[in-house]
C-alpha positions in Angstrom: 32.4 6.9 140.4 30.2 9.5 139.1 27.5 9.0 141.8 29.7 9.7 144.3 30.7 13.0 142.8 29.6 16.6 144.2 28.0 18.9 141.2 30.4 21.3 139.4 29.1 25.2 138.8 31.0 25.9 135.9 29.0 29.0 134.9 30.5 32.3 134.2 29.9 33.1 137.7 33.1 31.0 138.5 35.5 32.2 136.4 37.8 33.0 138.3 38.2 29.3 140.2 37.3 28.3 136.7 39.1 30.5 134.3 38.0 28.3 130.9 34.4 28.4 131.9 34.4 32.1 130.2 35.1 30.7 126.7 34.4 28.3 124.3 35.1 24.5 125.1 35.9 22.2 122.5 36.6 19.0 123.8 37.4 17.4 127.5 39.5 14.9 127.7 40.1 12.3 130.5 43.9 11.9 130.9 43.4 9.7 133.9 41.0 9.3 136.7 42.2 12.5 138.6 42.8 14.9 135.6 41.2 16.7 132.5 42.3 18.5 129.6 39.9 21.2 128.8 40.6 22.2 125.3 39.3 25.4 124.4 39.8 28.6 121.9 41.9 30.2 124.7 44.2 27.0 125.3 44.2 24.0 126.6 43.7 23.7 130.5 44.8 20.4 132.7 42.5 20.0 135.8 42.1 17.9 138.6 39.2 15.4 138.6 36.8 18.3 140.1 38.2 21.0 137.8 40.2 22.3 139.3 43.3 24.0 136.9 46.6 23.4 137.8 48.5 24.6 134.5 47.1 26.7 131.6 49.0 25.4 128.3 48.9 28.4 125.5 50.5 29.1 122.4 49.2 32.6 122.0 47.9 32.0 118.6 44.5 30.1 117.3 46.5 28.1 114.9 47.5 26.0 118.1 45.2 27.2 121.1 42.3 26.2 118.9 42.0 22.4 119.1 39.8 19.8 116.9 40.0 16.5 117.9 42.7 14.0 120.1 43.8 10.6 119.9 45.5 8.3 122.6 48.6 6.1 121.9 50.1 5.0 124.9 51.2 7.6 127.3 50.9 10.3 124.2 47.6 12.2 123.7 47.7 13.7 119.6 45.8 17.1 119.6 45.0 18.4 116.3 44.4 22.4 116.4 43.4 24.8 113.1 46.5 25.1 112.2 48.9 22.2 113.4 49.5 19.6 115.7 50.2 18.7 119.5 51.5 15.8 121.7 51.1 16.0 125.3 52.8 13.6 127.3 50.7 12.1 130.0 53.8 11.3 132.4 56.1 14.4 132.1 52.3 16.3 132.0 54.0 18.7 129.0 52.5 19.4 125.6 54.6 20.3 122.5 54.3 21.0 119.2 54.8 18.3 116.4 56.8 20.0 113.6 57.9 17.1 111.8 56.6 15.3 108.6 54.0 14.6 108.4 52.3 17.0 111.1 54.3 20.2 109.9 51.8 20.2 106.5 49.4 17.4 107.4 46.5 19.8 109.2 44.3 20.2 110.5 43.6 17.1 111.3 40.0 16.1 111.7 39.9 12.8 112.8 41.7 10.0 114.1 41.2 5.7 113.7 43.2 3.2 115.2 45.1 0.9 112.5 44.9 -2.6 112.7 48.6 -2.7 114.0 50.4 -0.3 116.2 49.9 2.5 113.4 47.4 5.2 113.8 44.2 6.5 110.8 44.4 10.3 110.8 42.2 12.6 108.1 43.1 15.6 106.9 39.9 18.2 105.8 39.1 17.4 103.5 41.0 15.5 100.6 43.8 13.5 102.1 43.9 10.4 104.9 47.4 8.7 105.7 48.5 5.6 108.1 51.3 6.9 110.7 53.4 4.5 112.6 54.3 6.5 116.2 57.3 4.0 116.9 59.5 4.7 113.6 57.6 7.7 112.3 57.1 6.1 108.8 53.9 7.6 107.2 51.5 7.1 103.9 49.6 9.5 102.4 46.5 9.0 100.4 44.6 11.5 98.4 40.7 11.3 97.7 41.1 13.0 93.8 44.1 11.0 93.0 42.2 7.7 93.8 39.2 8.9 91.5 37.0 10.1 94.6 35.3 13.7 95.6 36.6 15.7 98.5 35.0 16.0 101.4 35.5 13.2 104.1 35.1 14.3 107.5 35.2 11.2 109.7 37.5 7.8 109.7 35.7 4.8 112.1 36.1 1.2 112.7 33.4 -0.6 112.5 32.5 -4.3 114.7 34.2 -6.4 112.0 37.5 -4.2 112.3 37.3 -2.6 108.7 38.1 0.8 108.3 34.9 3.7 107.0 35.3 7.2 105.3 32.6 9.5 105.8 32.7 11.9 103.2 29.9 14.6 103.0 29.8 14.6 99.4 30.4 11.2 97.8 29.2 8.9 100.6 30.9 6.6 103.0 33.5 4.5 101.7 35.3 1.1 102.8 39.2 1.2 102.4 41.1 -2.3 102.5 44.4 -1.4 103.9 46.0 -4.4 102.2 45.4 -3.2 98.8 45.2 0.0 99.8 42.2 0.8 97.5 38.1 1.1 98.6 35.9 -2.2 98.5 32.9 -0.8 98.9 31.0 2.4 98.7 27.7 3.6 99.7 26.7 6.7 98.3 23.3 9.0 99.0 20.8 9.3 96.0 19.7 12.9 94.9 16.2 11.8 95.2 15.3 10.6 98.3 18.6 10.6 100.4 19.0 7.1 100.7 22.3 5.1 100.5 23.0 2.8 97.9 26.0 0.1 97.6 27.4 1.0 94.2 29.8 -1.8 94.7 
């Protein structure tokens, strides 16, 4: 009900009611309807619904404090930071570090798609992708060079139709059929004007 909300000063003048209001924020996420996760260089903060914090989550280091981007499965939020990977738990309201293949060399992660099943889409800057499944912990890897493509993709979407997009900021934005496992169609920029072409 965002109408019925009061305003919240979150300048430097409150930082001491609002400690993460001194730093850099990276992302907020919305855990539920009366809590917040607000990710920044310093950590990651859980707040109540008026921003309140009620538990500062830090590593000490930027390889973990410094989050990316998240992704909800469930009652698991992924949180991909510079340098590795996190899971908080929505119930238990704990976050821990995911050191197992493939998040123990599979980082950072910059974004996340849902698959088509129960699996989740996750990219990896800025040549690999792979399909995870949470439930068994199976994963596939797929590399951009080995498949005859440039590095550089930067974003996984769905689009209406349920088909699965790489952007990539230096060959275009590719379709990838998950059956084959192979691209279907590709839409590249031309050097002259900056328009996209379907080269398939």
């Amino acid at each position: 009900q965002p109408y019925e909300s009061a305003v919240v000063n979150l300048s430097l003048n409150n930082t001491t009611q609002y400690p993460f209001a001194a730093g850099e924020v990276n992302q907020i996420i919305a855990v539920n309807p009366n809590s917040y996760l607000v990710c920044t260089r310093q950590g990651i903060f859980r707040t109540d619904s008026i921003f309140t914090v009620k538990k500062h989550y830090s590593f000490g280091t930027n390889k973990y404090d410094w989050s990316w981007t998240y992704f909800r499965k469930w009652d698991s939020i992924f949180i991909s930071t510079q340098e590795g990977n996190l899971l908080y738990n929505v119930r238990t309201e704990t976050i821990s570090k995911l050191t197992y293949p493939p998040f123990d060399k599979f980082y950072p992660i910059f974004s996340f798609a849902r698959g088509k099943d129960s699996s989740i889409w996750m990219g990896q800057y800025q040549d690999n992708f792979l399909q995870y499944e949470p439930g068994t912990k199976k994963f596939k890897v797929y590399n951009m060079p080995a498949m005859g493509e440039a590095s550089g993709i930067i974003q996984l979407s769905r689009d209406n139709n349920n088909n699965l997009w790489l952007i990539s900021t230096t060959a275009g934005i590719f379709k990838f059929d998950e059956a084959s496992e192979r691209f279907t169609e590709r839409l590249t920029v031309k050097p002259v004007n900056g328009l996209l072409e379907n080269n398939i």
